[in-house]
N, C-alpha and C positions, 0 to 999 in steps of 0.2 A: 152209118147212122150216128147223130151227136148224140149226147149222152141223154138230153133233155127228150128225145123224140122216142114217141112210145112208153112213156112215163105212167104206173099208175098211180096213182092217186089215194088208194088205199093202203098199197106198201109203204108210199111215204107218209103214212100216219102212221105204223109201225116204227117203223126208225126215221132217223130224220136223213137228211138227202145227202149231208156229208160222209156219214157211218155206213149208208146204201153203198155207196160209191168203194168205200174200202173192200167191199166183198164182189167187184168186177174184175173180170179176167179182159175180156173182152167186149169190146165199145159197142158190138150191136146183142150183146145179152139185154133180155129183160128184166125186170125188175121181179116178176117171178122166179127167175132164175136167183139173182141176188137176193131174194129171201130167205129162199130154198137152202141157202148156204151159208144163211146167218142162222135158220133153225140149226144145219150140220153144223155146224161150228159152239152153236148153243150146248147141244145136244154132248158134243166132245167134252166142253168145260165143266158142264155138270158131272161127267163123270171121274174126269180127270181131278175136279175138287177133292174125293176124300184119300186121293192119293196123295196130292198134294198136302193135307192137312193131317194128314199122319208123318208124313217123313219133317213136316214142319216139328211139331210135337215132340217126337225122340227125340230130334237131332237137337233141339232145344233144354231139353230133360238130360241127357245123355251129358251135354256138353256143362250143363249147372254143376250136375254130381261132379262133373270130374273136376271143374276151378274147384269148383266149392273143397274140393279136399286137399288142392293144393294150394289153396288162398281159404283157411278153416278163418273166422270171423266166432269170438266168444260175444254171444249176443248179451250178457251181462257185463259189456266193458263196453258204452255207447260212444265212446272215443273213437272206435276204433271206426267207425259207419256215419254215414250224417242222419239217414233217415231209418235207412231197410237194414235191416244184421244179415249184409250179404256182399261177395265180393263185389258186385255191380255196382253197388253203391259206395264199397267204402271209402276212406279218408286217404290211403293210401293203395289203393288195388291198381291191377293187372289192365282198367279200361284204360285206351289211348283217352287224350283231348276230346280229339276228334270227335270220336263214338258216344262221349261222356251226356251229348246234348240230348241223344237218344233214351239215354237214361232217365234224364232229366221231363222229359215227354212223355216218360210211360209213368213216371213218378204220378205228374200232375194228371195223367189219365186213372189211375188207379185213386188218387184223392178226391177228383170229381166223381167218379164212380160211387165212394164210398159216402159219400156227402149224400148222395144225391139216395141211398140203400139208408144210412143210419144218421142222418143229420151231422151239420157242424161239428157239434163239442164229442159225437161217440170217432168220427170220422178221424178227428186231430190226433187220436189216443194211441200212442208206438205198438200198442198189443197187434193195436189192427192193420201195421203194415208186417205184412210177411211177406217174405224172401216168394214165397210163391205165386203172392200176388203181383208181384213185380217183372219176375220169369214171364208171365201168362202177358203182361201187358205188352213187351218188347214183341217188334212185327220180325217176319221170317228173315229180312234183309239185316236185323241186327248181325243177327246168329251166322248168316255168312259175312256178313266182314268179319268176322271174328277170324275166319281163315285168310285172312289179309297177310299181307307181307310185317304187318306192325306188329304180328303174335304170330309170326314165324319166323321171322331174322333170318339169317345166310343160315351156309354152310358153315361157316368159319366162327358165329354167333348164333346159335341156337336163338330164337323169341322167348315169351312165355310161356307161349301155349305149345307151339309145336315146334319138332314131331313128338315131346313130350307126351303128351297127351290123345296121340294116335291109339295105342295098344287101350282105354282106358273109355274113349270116344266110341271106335269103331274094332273090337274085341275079335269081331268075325271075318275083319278085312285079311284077304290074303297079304303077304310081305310086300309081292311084289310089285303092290297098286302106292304108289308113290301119292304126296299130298298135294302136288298141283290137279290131280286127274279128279281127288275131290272137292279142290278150289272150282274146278273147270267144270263140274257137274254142277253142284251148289249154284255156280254164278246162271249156269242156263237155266235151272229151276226156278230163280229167283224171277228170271224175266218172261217163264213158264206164267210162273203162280201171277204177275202182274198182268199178263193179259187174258186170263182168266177171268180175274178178279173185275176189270176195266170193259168186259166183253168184245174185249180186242179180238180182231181175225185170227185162227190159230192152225187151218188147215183149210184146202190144201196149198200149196206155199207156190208163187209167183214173186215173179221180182218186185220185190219191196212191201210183198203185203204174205202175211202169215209167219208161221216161222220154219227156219230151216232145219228141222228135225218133225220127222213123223211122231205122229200121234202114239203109236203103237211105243217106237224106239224112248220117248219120254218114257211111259208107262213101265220099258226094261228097266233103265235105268234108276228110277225110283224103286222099286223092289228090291234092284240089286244094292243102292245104297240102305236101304231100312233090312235088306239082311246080313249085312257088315258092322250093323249098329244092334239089331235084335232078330233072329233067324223067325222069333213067334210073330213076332208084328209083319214082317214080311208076306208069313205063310196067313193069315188072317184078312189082313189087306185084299192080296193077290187071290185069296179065295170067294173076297163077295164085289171084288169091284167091278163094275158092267161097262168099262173103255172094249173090251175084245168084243161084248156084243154090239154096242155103237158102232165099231169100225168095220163089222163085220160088211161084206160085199152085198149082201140081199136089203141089211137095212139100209146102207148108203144110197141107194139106186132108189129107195121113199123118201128120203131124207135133203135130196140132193133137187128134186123137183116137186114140188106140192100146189099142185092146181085144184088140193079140191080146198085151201084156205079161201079160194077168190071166188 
């Protein structure tokens, strides 16, 4: 059967015919079928968000305090900062070139913001750029390049950041969990959190469409990263998130085929 035949009409006014398409296995599935698995896959994202948005959080916070003590900024010497009294901004700090443009992005997202809350002339006023408005504007993606090779140098040259700043980051990490394995986490979360975000396909995985770790083994991994960083945030999280009940086998088997939408 081509893809076109057997088409309804009412799915593709749900999604549109391209985004349908990403959620087929097989050429003579319906289009019932392919909704049925863009609701499952809905249904995953939703859950899988406030896990995501926690270990975003810490691992953001976490990683401030620690520069922040090792790059301390006197916010009554404005020399030393262009705009924020904070290492992300300052005049001489620890951000690559590269990364500096990111900064420069959350800057002007945190001034239109402000503009747009307390007018022009309160907006302009250095009271009102804090270090923490600045932290909150930078996206997840910042936070792991931060575990780039450019703040963690060799063996033979330690970087800025790391492994300095291991023991200080993640407090609760066993020894023997090395920093590539949390580069290697961070970077698949990052591409986790973007197809979430984009309502990208995310389960169950086929060649070239979803992704190649289960719903569940995300879910470990996240925990286990947010309790290497905070054991309470972990136990909290993993107490009220509803991924085990989505994934569960009774509600898949409703989730997976829904003819009473039509």
């Amino acid at each position: 059967m081509s893809i076109m035949q057997g088409a309804d009409p009412e799915a593709v006014e749900i999604l549109s015919r391209d985004r349908l398409e990403g959620f087929r296995d097989k050429d003579d599935e319906s289009d019932k079928v392919l909704v049925g698995r863009y609701l499952l896959n809905a249904a995953i994202a939703e859950a899988l968000h406030p896990l995501l948005h926690a270990v975003e959080v810490v691992l953001r916070n976490r990683l401030n305090e620690a520069v922040s003590a090792k790059y301390p900024i006197e916010a009554d010497l404005p020399d030393q900062y262009h705009d924020y009294p904070s290492w992300l901004d300052a005049t001489a700090g620890p951000v690559t070139e590269s990364h500096q443009k990111h900064v420069v992005e959350a800057k002007n997202k945190v001034h239109k913001e402000l503009r747009r809350q307390y007018g022009p002339g309160l907006a302009s006023a250095r009271r009102m750029r804090t270090p923490g408005r600045l932290v909150a504007a930078l996206p997840f993606s910042f936070w792991v390049f931060l575990f780039d090779t450019d703040y963690s140098g060799t063996r033979d040259a330690p970087g800025n950041f790391w492994p300095e700043l291991l023991p200080a980051v993640f407090p609760h990490k066993k020894p023997s969990v090395p920093l590539n394995v949390i580069r290697s986490r961070l970077r698949h979360l990052l591409v986790v959190r973007n197809r979430v975000m984009h309502h990208e396909r995310i389960h169950p995985y086929s060649a070239g469409k979803g992704l190649p770790w289960n719903p569940m083994t995300i879910r470990r991994e996240i925990l286990e990263l947010l309790g290497w960083m905070s054991p309470r945030a972990e136990k909290l999280v993993g107490r009220f998130d509803r991924l085990p009940e989505v994934m569960d086998p009774l509600n898949l088997r409703y989730l997976r085929w829904t003819p009473w939408l039509f």
